[in-house]
mmCIF file of the N, C-alpha and C atoms, coordinates in Angstrom:
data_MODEL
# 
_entry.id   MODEL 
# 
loop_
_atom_site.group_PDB 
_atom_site.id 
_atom_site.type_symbol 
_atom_site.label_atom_id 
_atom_site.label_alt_id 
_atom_site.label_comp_id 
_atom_site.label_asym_id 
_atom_site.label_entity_id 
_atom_site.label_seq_id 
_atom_site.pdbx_PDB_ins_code 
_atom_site.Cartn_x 
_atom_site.Cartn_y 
_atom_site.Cartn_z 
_atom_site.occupancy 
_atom_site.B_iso_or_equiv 
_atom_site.pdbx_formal_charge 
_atom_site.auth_seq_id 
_atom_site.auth_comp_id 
_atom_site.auth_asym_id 
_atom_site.auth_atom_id 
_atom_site.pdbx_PDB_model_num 
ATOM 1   N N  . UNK A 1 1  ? -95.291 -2.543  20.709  1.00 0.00 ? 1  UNK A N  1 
ATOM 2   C CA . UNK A 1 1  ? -95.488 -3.751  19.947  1.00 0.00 ? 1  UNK A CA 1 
ATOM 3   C C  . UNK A 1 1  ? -94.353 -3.924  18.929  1.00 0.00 ? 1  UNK A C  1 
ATOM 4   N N  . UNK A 1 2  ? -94.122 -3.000  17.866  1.00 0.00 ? 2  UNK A N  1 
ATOM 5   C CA . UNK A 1 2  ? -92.981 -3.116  17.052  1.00 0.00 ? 2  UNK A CA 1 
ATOM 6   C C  . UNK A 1 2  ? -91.805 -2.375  17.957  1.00 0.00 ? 2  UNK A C  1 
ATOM 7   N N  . UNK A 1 3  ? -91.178 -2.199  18.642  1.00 0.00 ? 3  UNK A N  1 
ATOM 8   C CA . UNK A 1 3  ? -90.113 -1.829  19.608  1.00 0.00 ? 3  UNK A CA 1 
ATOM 9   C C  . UNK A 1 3  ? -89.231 -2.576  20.157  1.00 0.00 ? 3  UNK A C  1 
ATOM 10  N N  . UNK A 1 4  ? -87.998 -2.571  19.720  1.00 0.00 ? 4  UNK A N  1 
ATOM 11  C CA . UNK A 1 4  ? -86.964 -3.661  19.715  1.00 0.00 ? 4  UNK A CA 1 
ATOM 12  C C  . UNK A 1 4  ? -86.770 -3.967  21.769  1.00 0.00 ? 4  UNK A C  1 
ATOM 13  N N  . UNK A 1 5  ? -86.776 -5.094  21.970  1.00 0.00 ? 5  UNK A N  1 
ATOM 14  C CA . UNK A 1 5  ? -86.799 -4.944  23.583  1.00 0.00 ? 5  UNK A CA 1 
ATOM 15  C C  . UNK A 1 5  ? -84.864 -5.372  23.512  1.00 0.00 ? 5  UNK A C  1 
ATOM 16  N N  . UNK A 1 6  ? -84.640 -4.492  24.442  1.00 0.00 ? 6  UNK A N  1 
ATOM 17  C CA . UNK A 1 6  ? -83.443 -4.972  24.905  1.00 0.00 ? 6  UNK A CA 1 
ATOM 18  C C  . UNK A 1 6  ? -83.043 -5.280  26.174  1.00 0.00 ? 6  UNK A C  1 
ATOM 19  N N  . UNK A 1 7  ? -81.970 -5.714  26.186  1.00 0.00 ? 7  UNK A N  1 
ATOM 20  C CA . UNK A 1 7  ? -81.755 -6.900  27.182  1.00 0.00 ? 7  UNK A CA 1 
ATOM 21  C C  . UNK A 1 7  ? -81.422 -5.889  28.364  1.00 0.00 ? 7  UNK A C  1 
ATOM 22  N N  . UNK A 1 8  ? -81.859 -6.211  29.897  1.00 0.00 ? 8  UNK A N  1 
ATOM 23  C CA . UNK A 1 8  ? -81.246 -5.342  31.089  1.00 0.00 ? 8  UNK A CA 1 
ATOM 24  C C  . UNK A 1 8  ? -79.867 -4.569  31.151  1.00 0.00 ? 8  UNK A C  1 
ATOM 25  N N  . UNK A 1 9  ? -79.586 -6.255  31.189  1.00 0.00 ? 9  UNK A N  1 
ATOM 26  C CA . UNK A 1 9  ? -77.869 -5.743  31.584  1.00 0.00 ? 9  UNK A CA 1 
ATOM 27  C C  . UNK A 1 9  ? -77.062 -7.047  30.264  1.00 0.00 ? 9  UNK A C  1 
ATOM 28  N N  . UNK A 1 10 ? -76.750 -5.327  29.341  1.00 0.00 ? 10 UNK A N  1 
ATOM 29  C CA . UNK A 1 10 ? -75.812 -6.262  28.294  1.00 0.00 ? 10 UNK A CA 1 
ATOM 30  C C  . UNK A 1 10 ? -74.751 -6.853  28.081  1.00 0.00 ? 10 UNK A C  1 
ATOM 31  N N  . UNK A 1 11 ? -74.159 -7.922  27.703  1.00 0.00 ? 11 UNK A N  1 
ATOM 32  C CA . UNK A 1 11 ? -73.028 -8.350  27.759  1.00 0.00 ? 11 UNK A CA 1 
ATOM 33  C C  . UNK A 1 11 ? -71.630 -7.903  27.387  1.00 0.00 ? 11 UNK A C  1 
ATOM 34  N N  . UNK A 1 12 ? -70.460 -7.794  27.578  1.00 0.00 ? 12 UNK A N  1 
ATOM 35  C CA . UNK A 1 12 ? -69.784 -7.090  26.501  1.00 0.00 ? 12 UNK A CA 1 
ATOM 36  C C  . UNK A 1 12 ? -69.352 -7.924  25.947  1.00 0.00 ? 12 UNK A C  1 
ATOM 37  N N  . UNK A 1 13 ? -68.510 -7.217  24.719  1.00 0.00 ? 13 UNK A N  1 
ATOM 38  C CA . UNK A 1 13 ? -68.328 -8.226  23.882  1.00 0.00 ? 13 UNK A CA 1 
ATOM 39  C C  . UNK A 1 13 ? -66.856 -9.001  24.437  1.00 0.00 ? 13 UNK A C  1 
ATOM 40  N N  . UNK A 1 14 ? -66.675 -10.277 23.875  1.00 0.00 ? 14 UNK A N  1 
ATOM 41  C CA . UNK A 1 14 ? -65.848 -10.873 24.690  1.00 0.00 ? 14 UNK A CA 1 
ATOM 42  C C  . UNK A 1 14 ? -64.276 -10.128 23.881  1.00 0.00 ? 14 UNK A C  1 
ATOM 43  N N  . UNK A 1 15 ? -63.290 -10.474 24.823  1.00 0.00 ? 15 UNK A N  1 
ATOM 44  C CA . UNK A 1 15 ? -62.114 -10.147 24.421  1.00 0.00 ? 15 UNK A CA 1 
ATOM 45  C C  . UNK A 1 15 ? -61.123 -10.015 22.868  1.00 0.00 ? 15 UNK A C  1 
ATOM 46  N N  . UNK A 1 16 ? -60.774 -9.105  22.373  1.00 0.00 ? 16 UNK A N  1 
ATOM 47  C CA . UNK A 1 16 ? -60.119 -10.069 21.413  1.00 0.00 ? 16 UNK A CA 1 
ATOM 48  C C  . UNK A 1 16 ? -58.801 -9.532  21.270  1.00 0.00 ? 16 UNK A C  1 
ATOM 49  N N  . UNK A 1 17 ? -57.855 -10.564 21.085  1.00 0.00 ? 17 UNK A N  1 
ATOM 50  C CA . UNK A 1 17 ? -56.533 -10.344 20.957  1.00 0.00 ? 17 UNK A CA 1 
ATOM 51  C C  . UNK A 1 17 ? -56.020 -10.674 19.143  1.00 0.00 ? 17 UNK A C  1 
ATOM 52  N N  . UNK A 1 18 ? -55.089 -9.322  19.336  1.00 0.00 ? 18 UNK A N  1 
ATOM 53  C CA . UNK A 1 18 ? -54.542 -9.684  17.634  1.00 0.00 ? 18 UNK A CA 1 
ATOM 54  C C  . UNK A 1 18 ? -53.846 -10.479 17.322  1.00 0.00 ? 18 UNK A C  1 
ATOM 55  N N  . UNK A 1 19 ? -53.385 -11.122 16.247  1.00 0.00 ? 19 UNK A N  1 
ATOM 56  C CA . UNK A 1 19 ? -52.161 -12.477 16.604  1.00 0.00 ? 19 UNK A CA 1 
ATOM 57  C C  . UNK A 1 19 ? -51.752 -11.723 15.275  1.00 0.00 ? 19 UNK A C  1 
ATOM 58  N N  . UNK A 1 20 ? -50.707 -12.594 14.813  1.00 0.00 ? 20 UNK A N  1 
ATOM 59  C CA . UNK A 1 20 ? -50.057 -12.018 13.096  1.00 0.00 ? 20 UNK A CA 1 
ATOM 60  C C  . UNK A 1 20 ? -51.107 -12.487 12.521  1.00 0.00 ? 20 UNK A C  1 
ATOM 61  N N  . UNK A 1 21 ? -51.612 -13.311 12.701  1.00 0.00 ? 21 UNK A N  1 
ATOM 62  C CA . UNK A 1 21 ? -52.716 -14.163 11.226  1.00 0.00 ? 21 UNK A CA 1 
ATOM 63  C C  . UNK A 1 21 ? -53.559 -13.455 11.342  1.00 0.00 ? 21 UNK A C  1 
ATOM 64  N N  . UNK A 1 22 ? -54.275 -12.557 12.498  1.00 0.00 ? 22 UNK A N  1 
ATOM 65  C CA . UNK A 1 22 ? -54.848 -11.681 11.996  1.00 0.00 ? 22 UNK A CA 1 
ATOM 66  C C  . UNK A 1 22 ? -55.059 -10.195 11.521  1.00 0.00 ? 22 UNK A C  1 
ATOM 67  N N  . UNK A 1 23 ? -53.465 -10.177 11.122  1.00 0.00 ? 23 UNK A N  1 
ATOM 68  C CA . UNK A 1 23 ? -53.030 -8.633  11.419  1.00 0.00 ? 23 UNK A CA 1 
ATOM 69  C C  . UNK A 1 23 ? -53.324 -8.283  9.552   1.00 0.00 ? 23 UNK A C  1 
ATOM 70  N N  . UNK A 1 24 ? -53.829 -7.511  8.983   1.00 0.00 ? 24 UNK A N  1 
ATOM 71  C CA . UNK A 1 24 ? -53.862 -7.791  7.305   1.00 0.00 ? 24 UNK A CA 1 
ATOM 72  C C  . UNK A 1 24 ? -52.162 -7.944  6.940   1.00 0.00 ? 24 UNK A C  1 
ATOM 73  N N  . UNK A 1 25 ? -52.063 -7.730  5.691   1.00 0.00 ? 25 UNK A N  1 
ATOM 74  C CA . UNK A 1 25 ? -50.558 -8.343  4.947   1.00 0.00 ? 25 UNK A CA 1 
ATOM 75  C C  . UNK A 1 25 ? -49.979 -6.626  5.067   1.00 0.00 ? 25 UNK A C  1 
ATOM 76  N N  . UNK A 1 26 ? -48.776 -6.697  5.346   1.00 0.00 ? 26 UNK A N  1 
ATOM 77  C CA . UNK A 1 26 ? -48.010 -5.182  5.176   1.00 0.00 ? 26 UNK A CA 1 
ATOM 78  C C  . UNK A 1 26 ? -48.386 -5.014  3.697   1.00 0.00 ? 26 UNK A C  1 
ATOM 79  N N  . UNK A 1 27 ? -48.290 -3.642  3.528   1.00 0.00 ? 27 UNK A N  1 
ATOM 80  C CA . UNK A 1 27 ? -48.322 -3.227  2.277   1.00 0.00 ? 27 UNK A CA 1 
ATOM 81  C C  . UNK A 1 27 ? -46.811 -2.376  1.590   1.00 0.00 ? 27 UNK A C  1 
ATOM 82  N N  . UNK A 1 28 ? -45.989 -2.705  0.892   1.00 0.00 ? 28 UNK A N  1 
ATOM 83  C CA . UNK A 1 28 ? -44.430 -2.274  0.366   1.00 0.00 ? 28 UNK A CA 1 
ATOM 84  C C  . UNK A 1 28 ? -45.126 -0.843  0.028   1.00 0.00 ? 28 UNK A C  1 
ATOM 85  N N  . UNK A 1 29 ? -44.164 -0.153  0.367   1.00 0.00 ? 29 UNK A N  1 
ATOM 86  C CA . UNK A 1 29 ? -44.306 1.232   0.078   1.00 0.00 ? 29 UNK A CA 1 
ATOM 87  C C  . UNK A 1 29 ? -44.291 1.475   -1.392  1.00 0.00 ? 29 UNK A C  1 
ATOM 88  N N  . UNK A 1 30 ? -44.817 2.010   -1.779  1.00 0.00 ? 30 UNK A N  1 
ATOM 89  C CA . UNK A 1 30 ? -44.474 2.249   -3.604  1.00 0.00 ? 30 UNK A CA 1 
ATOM 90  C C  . UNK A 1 30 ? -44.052 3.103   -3.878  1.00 0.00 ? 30 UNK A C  1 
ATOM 91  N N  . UNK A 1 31 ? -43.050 2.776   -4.665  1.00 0.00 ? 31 UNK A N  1 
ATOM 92  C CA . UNK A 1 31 ? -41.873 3.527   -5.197  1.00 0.00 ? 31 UNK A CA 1 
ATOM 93  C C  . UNK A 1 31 ? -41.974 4.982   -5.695  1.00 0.00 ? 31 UNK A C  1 
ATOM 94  N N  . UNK A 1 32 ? -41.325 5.994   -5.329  1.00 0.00 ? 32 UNK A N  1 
ATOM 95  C CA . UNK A 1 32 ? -41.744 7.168   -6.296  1.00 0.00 ? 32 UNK A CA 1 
ATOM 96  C C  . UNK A 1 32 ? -40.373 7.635   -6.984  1.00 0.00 ? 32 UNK A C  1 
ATOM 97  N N  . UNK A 1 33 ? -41.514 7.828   -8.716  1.00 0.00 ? 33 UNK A N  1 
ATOM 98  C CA . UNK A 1 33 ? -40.787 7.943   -9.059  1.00 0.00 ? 33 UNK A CA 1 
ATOM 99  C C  . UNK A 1 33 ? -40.317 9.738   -9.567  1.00 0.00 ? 33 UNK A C  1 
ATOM 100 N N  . UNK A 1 34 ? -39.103 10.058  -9.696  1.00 0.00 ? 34 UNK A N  1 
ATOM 101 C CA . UNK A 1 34 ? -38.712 11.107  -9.493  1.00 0.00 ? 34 UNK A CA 1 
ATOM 102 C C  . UNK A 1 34 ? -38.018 11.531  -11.295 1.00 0.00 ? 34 UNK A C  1 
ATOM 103 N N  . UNK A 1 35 ? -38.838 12.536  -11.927 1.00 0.00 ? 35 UNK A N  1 
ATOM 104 C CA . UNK A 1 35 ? -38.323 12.830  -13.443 1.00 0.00 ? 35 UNK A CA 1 
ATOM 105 C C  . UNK A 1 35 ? -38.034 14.514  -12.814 1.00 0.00 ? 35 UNK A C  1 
ATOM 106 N N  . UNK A 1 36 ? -36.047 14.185  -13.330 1.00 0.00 ? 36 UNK A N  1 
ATOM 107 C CA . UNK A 1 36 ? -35.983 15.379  -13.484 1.00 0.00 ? 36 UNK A CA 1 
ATOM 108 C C  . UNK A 1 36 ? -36.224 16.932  -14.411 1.00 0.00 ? 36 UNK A C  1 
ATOM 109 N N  . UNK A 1 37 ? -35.921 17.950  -14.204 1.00 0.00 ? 37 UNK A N  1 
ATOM 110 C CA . UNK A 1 37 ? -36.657 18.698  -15.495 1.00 0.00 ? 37 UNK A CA 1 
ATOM 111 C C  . UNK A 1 37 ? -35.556 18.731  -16.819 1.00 0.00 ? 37 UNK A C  1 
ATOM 112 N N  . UNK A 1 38 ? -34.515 18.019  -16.523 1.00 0.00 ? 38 UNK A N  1 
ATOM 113 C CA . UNK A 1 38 ? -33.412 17.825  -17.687 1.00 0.00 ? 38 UNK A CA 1 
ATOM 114 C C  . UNK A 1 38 ? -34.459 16.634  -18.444 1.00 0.00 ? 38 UNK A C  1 
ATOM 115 N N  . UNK A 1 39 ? -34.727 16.065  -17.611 1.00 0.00 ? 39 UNK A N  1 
ATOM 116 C CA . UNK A 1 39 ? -35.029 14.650  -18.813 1.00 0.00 ? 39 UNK A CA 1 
ATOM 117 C C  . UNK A 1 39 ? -36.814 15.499  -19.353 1.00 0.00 ? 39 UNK A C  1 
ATOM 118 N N  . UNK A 1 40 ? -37.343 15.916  -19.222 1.00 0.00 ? 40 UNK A N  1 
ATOM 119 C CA . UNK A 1 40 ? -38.889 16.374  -19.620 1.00 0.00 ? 40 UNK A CA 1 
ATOM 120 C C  . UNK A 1 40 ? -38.755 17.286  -20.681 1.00 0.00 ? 40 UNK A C  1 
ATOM 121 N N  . UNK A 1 41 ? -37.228 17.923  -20.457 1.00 0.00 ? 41 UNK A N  1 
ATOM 122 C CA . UNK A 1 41 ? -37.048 18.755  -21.509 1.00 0.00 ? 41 UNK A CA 1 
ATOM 123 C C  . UNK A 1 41 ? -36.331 18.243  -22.952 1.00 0.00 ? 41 UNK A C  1 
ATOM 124 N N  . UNK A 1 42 ? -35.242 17.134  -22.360 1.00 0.00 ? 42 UNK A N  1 
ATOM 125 C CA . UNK A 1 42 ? -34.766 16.506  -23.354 1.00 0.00 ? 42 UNK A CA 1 
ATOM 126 C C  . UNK A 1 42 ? -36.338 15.801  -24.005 1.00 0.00 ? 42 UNK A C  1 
ATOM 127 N N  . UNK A 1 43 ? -37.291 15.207  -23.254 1.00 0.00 ? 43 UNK A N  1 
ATOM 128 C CA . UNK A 1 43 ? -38.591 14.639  -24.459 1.00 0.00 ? 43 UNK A CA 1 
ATOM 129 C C  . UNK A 1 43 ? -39.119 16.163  -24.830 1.00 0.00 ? 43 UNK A C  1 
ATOM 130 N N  . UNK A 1 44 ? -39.336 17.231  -24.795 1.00 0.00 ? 44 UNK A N  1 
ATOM 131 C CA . UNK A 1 44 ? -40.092 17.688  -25.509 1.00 0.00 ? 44 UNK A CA 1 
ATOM 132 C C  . UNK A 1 44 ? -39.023 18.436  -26.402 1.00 0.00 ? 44 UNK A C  1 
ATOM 133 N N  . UNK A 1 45 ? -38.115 18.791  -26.314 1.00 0.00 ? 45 UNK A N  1 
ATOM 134 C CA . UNK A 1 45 ? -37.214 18.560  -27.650 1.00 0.00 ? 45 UNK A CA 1 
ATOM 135 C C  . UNK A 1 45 ? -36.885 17.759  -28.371 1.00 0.00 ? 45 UNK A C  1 
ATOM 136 N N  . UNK A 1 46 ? -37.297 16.491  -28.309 1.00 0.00 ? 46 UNK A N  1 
ATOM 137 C CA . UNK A 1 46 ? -36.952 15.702  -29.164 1.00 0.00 ? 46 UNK A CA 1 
ATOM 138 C C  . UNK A 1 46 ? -38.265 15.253  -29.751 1.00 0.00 ? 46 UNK A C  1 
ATOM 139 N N  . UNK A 1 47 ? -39.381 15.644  -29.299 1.00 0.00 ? 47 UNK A N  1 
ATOM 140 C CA . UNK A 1 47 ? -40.641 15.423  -29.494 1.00 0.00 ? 47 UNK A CA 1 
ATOM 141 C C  . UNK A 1 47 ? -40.773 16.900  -30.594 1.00 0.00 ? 47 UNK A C  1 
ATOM 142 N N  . UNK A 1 48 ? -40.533 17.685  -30.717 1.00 0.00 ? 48 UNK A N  1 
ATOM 143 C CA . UNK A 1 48 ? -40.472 19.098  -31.170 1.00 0.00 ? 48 UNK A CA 1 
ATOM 144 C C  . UNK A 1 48 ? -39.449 18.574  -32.855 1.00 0.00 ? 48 UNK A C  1 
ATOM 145 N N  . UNK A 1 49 ? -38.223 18.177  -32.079 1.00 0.00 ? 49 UNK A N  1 
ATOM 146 C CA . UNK A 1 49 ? -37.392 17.947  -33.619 1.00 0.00 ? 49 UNK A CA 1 
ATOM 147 C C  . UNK A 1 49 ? -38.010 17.034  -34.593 1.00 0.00 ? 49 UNK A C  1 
ATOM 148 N N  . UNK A 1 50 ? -38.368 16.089  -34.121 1.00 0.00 ? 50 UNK A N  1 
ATOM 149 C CA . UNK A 1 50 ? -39.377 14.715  -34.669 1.00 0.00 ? 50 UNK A CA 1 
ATOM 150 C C  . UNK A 1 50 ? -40.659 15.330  -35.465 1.00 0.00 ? 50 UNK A C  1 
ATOM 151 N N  . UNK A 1 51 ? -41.207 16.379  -34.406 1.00 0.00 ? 51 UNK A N  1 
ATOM 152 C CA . UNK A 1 51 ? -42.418 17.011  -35.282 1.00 0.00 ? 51 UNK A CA 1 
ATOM 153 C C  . UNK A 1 51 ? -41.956 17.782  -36.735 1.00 0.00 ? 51 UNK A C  1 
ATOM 154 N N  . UNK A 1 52 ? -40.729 18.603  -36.097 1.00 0.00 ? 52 UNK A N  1 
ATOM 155 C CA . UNK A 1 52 ? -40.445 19.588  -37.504 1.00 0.00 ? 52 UNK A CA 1 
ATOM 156 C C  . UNK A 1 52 ? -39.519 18.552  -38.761 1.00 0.00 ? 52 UNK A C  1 
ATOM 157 N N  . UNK A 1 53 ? -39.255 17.470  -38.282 1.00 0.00 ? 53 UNK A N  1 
ATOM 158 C CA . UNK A 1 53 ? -39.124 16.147  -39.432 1.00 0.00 ? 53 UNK A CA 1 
ATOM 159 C C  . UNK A 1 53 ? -40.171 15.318  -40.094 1.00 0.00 ? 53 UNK A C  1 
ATOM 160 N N  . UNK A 1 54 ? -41.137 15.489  -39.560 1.00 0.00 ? 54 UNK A N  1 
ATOM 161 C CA . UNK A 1 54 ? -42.620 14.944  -40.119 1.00 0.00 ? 54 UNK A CA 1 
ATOM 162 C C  . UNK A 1 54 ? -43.100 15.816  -41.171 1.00 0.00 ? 54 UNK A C  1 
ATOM 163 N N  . UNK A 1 55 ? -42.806 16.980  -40.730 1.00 0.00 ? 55 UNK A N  1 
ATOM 164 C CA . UNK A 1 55 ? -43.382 18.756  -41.275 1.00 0.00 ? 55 UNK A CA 1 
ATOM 165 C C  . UNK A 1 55 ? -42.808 18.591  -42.542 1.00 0.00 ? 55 UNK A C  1 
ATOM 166 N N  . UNK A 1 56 ? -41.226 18.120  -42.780 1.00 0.00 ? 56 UNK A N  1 
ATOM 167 C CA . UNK A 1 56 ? -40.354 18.735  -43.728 1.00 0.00 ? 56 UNK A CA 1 
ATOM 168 C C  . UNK A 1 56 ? -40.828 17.485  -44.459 1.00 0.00 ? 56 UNK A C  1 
ATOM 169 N N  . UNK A 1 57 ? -40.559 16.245  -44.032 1.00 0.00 ? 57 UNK A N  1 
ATOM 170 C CA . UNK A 1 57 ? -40.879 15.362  -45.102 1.00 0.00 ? 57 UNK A CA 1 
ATOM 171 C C  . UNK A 1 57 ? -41.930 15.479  -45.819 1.00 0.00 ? 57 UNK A C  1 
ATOM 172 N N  . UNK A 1 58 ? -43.154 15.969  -45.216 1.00 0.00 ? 58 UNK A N  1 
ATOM 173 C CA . UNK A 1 58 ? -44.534 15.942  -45.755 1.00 0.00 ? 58 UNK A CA 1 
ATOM 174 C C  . UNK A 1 58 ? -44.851 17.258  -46.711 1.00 0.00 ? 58 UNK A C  1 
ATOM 175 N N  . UNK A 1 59 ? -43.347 17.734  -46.462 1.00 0.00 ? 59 UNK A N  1 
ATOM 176 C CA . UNK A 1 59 ? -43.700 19.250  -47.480 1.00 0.00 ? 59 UNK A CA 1 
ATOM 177 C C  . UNK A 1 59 ? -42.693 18.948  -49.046 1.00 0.00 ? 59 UNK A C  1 
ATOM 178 N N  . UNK A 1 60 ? -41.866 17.915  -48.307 1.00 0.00 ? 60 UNK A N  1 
ATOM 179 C CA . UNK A 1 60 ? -41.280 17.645  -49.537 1.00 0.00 ? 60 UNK A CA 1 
ATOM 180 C C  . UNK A 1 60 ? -42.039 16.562  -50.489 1.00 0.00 ? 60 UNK A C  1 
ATOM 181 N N  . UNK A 1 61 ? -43.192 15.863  -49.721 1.00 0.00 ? 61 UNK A N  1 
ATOM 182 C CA . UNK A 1 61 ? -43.340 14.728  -50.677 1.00 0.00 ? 61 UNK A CA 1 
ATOM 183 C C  . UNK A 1 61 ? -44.437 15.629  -51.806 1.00 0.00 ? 61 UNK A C  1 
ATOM 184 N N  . UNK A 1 62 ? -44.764 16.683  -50.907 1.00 0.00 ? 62 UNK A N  1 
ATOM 185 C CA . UNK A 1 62 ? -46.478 17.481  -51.610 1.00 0.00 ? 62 UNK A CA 1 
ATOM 186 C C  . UNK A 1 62 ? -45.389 18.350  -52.897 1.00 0.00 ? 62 UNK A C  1 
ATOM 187 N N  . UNK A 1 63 ? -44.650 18.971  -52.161 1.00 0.00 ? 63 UNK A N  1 
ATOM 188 C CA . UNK A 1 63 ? -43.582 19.775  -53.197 1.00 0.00 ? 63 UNK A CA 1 
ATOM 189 C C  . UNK A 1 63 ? -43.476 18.797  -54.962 1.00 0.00 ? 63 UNK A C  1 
ATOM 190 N N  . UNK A 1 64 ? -42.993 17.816  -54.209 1.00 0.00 ? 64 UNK A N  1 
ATOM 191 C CA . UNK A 1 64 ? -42.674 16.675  -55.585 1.00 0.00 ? 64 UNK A CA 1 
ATOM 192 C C  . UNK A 1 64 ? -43.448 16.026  -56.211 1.00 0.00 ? 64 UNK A C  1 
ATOM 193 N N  . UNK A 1 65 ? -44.550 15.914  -55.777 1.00 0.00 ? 65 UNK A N  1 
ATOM 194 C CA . UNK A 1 65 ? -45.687 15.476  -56.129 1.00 0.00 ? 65 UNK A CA 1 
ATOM 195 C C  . UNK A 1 65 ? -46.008 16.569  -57.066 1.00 0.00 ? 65 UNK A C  1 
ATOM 196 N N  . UNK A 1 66 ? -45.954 18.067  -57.007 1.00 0.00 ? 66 UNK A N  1 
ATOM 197 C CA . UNK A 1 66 ? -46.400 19.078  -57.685 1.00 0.00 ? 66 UNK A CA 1 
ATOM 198 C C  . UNK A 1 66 ? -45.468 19.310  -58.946 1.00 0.00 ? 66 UNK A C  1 
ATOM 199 N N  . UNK A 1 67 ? -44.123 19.061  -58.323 1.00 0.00 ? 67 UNK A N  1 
ATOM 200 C CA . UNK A 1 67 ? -43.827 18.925  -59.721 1.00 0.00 ? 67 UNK A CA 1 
ATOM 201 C C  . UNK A 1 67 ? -43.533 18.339  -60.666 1.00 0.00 ? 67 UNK A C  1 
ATOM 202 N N  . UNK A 1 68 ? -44.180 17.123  -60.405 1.00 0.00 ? 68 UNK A N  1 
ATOM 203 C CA . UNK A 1 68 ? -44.316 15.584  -60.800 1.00 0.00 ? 68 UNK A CA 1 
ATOM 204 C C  . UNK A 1 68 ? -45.234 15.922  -61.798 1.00 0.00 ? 68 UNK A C  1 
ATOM 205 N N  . UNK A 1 69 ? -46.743 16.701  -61.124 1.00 0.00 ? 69 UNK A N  1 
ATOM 206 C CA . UNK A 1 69 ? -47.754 16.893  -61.907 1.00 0.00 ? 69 UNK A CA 1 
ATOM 207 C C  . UNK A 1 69 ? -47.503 17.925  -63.146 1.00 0.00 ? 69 UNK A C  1 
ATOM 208 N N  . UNK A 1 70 ? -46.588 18.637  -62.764 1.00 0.00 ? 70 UNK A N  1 
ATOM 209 C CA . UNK A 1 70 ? -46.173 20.002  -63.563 1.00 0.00 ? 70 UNK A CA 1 
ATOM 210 C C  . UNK A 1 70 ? -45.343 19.502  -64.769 1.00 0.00 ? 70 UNK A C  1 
ATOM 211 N N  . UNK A 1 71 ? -44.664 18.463  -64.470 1.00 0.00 ? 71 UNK A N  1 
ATOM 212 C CA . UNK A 1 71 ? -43.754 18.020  -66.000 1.00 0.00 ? 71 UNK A CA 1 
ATOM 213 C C  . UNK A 1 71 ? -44.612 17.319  -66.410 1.00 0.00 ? 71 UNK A C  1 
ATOM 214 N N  . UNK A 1 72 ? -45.310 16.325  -66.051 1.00 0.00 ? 72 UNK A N  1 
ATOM 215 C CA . UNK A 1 72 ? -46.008 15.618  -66.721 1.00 0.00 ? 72 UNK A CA 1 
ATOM 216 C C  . UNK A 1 72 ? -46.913 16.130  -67.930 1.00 0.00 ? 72 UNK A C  1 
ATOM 217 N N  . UNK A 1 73 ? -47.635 17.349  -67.614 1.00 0.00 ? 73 UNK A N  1 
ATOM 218 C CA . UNK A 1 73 ? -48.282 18.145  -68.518 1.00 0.00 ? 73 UNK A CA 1 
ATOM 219 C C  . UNK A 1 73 ? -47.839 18.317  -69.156 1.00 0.00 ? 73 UNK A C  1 
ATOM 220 N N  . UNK A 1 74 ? -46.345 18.953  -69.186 1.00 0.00 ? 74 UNK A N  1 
ATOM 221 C CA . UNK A 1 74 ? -45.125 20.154  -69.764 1.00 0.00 ? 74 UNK A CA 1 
ATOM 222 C C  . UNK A 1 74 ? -44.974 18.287  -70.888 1.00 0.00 ? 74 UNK A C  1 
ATOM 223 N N  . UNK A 1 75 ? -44.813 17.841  -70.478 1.00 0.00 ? 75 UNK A N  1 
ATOM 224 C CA . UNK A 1 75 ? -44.561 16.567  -71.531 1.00 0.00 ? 75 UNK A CA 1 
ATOM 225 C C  . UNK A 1 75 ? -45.293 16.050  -72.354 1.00 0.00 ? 75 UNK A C  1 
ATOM 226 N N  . UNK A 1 76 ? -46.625 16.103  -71.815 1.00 0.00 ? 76 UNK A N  1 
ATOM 227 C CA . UNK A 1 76 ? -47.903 15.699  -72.612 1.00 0.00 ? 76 UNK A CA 1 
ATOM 228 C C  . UNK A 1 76 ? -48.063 16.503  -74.082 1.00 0.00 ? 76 UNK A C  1 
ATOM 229 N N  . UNK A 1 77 ? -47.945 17.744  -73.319 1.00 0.00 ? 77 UNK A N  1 
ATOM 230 C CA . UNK A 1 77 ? -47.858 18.815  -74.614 1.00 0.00 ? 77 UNK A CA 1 
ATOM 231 C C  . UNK A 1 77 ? -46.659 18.558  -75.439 1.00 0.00 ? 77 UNK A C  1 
ATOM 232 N N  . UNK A 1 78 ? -46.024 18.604  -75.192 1.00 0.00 ? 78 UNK A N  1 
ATOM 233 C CA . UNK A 1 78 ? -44.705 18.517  -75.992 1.00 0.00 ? 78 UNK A CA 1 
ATOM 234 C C  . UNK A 1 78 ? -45.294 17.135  -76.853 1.00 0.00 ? 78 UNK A C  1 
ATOM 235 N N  . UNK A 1 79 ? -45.593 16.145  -76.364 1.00 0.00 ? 79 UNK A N  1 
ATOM 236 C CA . UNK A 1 79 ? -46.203 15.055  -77.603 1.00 0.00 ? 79 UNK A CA 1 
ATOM 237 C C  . UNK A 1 79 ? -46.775 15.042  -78.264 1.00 0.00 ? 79 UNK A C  1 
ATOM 238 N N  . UNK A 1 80 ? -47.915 15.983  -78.216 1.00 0.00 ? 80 UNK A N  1 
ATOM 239 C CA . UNK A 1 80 ? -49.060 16.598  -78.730 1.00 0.00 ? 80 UNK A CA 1 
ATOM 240 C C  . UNK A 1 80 ? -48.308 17.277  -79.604 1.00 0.00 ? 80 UNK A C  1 
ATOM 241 N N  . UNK A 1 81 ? -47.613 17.691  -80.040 1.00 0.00 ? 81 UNK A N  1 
ATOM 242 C CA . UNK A 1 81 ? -47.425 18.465  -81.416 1.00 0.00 ? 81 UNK A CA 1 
ATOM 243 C C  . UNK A 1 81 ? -46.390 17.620  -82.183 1.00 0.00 ? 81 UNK A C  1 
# 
């Protein structure tokens, strides 16, 4: 009763031929790209020098800052008397 009936003798399916319109679109090869180990090294040395220039500036601004705070006192007192 629920059992799909199928047909004797089935048909095949009819022919099909490809044409260009139905061929999909070529696809361009994509490019590869090629980093040598000169250039990976030139960025992480220069990524490295850049860091130890961040380092120095930020030690000089804390440096001066300290002894910014250090005269300032050294001066305060000195008014104070």
């Amino acid at each position: 009763m629920f059992l799909p009936k199928y047909p004797d003798s089935p048909t095949p399916p009819p022919a099909y031929r490809h044409t260009v319109a139905d061929q999909a679109p070529a696809r361009r090869p994509v490019p590869q790209i090629s980093v040598s180990t000169g250039a990976v090294a030139a960025v992480l040395v220069g990524g490295v020098v850049l860091t130890a220039l961040l380092a120095a500036v930020a030690v000089t601004a804390v440096s001066v800052a300290v002894a910014a705070v250090v005269l300032r006192s050294m001066l305060r007192d000195q008014h104070r008397r």
